[in-house]
C-alpha positions in Angstrom: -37.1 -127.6 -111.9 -36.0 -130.1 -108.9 -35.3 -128.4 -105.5 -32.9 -130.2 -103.2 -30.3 -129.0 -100.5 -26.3 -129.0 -100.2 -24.6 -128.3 -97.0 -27.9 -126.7 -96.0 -28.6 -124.4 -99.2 -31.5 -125.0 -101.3 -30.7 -125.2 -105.1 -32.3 -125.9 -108.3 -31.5 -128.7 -110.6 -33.7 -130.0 -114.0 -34.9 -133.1 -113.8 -32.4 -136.0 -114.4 -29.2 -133.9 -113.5 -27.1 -135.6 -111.1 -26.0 -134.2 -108.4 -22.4 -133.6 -109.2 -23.9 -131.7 -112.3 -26.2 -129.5 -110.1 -23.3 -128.4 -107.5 -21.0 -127.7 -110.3 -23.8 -125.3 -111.6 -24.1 -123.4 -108.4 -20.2 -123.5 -108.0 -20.2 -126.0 -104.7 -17.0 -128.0 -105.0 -16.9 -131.8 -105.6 -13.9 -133.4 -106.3 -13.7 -135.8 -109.2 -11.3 -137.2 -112.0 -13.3 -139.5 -114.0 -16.0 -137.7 -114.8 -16.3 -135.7 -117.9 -19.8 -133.7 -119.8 -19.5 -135.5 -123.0 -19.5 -139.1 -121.6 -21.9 -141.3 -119.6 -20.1 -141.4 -115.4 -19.0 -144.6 -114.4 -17.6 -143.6 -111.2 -14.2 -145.0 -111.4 -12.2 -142.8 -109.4 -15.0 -142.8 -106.8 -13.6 -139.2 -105.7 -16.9 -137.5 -106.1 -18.9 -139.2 -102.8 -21.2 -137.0 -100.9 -23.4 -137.9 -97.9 -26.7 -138.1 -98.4 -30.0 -138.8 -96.0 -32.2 -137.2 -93.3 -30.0 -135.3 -90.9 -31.4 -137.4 -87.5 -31.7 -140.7 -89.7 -29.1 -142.7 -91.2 -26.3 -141.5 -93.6 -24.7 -143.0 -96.4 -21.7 -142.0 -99.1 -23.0 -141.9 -102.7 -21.1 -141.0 -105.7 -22.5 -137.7 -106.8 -21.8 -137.7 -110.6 -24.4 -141.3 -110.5 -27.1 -140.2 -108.2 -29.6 -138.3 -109.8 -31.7 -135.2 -108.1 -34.7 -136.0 -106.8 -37.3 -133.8 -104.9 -36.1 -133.5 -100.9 -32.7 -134.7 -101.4 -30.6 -133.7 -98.9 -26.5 -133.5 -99.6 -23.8 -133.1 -97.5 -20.2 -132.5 -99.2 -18.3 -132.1 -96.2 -18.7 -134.6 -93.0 -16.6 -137.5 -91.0 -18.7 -140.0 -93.5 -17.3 -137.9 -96.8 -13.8 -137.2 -95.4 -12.9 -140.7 -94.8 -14.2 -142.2 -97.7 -12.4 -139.3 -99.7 -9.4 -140.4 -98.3 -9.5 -144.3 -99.0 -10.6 -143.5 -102.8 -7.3 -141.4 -102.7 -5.0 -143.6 -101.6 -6.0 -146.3 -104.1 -5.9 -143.9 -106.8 -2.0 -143.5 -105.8 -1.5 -146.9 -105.3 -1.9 -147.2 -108.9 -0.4 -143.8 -109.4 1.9 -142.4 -107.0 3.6 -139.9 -108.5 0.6 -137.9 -109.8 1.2 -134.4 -109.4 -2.7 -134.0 -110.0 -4.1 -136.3 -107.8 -1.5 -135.3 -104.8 -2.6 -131.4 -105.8 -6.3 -132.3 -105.6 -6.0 -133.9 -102.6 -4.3 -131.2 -101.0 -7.4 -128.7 -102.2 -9.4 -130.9 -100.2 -7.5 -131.2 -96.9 -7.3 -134.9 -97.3 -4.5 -136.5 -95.8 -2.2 -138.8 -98.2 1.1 -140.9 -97.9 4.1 -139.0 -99.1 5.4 -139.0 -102.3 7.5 -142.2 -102.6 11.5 -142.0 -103.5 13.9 -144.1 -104.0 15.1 -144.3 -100.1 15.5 -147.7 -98.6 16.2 -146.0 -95.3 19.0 -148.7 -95.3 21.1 -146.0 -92.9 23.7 -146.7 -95.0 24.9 -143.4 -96.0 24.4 -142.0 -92.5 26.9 -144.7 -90.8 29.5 -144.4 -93.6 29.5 -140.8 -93.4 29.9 -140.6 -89.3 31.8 -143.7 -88.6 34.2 -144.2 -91.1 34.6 -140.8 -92.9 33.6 -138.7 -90.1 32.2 -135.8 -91.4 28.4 -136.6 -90.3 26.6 -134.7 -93.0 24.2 -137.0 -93.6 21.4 -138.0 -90.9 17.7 -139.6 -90.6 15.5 -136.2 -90.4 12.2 -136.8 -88.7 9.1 -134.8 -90.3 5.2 -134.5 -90.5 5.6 -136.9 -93.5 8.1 -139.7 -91.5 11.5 -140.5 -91.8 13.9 -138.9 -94.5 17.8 -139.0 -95.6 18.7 -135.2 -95.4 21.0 -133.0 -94.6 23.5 -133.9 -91.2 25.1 -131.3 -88.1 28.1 -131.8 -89.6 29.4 -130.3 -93.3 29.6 -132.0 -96.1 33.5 -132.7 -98.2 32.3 -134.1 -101.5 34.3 -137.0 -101.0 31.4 -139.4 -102.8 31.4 -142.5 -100.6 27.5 -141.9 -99.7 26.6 -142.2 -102.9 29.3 -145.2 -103.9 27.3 -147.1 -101.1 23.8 -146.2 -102.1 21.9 -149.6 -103.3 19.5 -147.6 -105.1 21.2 -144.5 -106.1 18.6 -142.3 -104.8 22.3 -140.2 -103.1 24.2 -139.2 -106.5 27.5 -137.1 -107.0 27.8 -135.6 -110.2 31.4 -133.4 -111.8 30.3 -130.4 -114.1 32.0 -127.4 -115.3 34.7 -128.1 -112.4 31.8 -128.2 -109.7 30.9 -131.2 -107.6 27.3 -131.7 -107.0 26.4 -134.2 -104.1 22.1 -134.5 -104.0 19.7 -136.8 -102.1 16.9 -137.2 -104.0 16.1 -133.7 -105.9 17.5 -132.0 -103.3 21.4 -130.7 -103.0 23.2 -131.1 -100.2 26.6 -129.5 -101.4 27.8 -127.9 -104.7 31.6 -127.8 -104.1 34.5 -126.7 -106.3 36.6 -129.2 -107.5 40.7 -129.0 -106.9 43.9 -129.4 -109.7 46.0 -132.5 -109.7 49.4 -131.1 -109.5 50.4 -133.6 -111.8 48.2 -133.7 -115.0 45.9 -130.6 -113.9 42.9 -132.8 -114.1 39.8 -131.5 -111.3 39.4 -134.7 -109.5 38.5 -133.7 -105.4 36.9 -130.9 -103.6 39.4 -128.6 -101.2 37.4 -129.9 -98.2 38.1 -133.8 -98.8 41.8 -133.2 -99.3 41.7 -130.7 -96.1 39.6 -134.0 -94.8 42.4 -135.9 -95.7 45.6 -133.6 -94.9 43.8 -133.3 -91.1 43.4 -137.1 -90.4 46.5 -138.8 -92.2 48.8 -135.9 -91.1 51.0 -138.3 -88.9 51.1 -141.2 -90.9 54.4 -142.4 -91.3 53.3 -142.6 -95.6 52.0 -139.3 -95.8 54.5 -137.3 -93.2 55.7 -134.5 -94.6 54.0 -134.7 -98.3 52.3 -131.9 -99.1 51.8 -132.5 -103.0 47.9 -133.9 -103.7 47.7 -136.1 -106.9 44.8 -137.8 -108.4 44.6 -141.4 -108.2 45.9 -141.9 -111.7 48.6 -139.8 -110.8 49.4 -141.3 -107.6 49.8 -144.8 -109.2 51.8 -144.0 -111.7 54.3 -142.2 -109.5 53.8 -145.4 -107.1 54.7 -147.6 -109.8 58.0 -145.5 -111.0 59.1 -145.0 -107.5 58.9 -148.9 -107.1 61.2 -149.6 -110.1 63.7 -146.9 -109.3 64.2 -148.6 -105.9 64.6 -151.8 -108.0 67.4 -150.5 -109.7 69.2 -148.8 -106.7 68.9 -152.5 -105.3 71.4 -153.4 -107.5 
């Protein structure tokens, strides 16, 4: 048997066992995803660097599941040296592979640091200006977190009215009509589930109560909409348009 030391503990280790092998045995974690007992390492994923050298001399980062045990070593699996190699073999990994669930998890197990989980957000503002300026409901802001800069949820209450996600280049905002409910999400998360109202005319659900109370409050006055108080869906509304034109036609003459 081979005697070495990890993080200052002395354990044994048969000759030609890497060191990987030989803290896996005495149950000091390593990370690693290439590696597996039935086939010969190659060190891909480049996860499983350890520190190795005198303590007063000079250091350097070797992948643990290559370097073989050898009388004296001395291993470090924690240190500045480890950490920040750790964290550049990461981030390529999710370069190639952002989405992992496995590598972000593993990461996470080993307090490295990593870039967010990518989405479909331009950060094109978009959504936010459309909602504040023109529709006026602010319901939709830039939230600032640990992580940077993400579309969420505004001060101001969503209506359901859709025009966020009718602007959205990349359709990461989407509004979806089920079982008479209007479901506005960014992302995986939902930012209003709203019932959807009658057309008086054909009884279709086409709007939510708080876009046509949205509406009622801001076009009140207007000398088009004085003193209706009938709400019609768009089909509706231009078919009655188009009878009330020809009627006046005939009363013309």
């Amino acid at each position: 048997m081979i005697e070495i030391t990890i993080n200052g503990q002395t354990v044994a280790a048969k000759k030609g066992d890497t060191v990987l092998k030989a803290a896996r045995a005495h149950g000091i974690p390593i990370p690693y995803l290439c590696f597996h007992p039935a086939l010969k390492p190659s060190g891909a994923c480049r996860l499983c660097g350890v520190e190795t050298g005198p303590v007063s001399g000079k250091k350097v980062v070797m992948l643990s599941c290559i370097l073989k045990v050898k009388p004296g070593l001395e291993i470090r699996t924690e240190s500045d040296l480890v950490t920040a190699h750790r964290q550049k073999a990461f981030e390529k990994l999710l370069s190639m592979a952002p989405n992992s669930v496995r590598i972000r998890e593993l990461a996470e197990k080993f307090n490295v640091p990593v870039a967010p989980k990518p989405d479909s957000c331009i950060r094109c503002r978009l959504c936010v200006r459309v909602c504040k300026d023109i529709i006026g409901a602010r319901a939709i802001a830039i939230v600032k977190t640990e992580t940077g800069s993400h579309v969420g949820p505004g001060d101001g209450t969503c209506i359901g009215c859709g025009t966020c996600a009718n602007l959205c280049p990349t359709q990461f905002i989407c509004v979806q009509d089920q079982d008479n409910v209007r479901v506005v999400s960014i992302g995986d998360n939902v930012l209003s589930r709203l019932p959807l109202e009658r057309c008086e005319a054909c009884g279709g659900r086409y709007a939510t109560a708080r876009f046509l109370a949205h509406v009622d409050d801001n076009t009140g006055n207007h000398v088009h909409t004085a003193g209706q108080e009938h709400h019609f869906c768009p089909s509706c509304t231009k078919l009655m348009s188009r009878r009330a034109r020809t009627e006046n036609k005939h009363l013309r003459k």
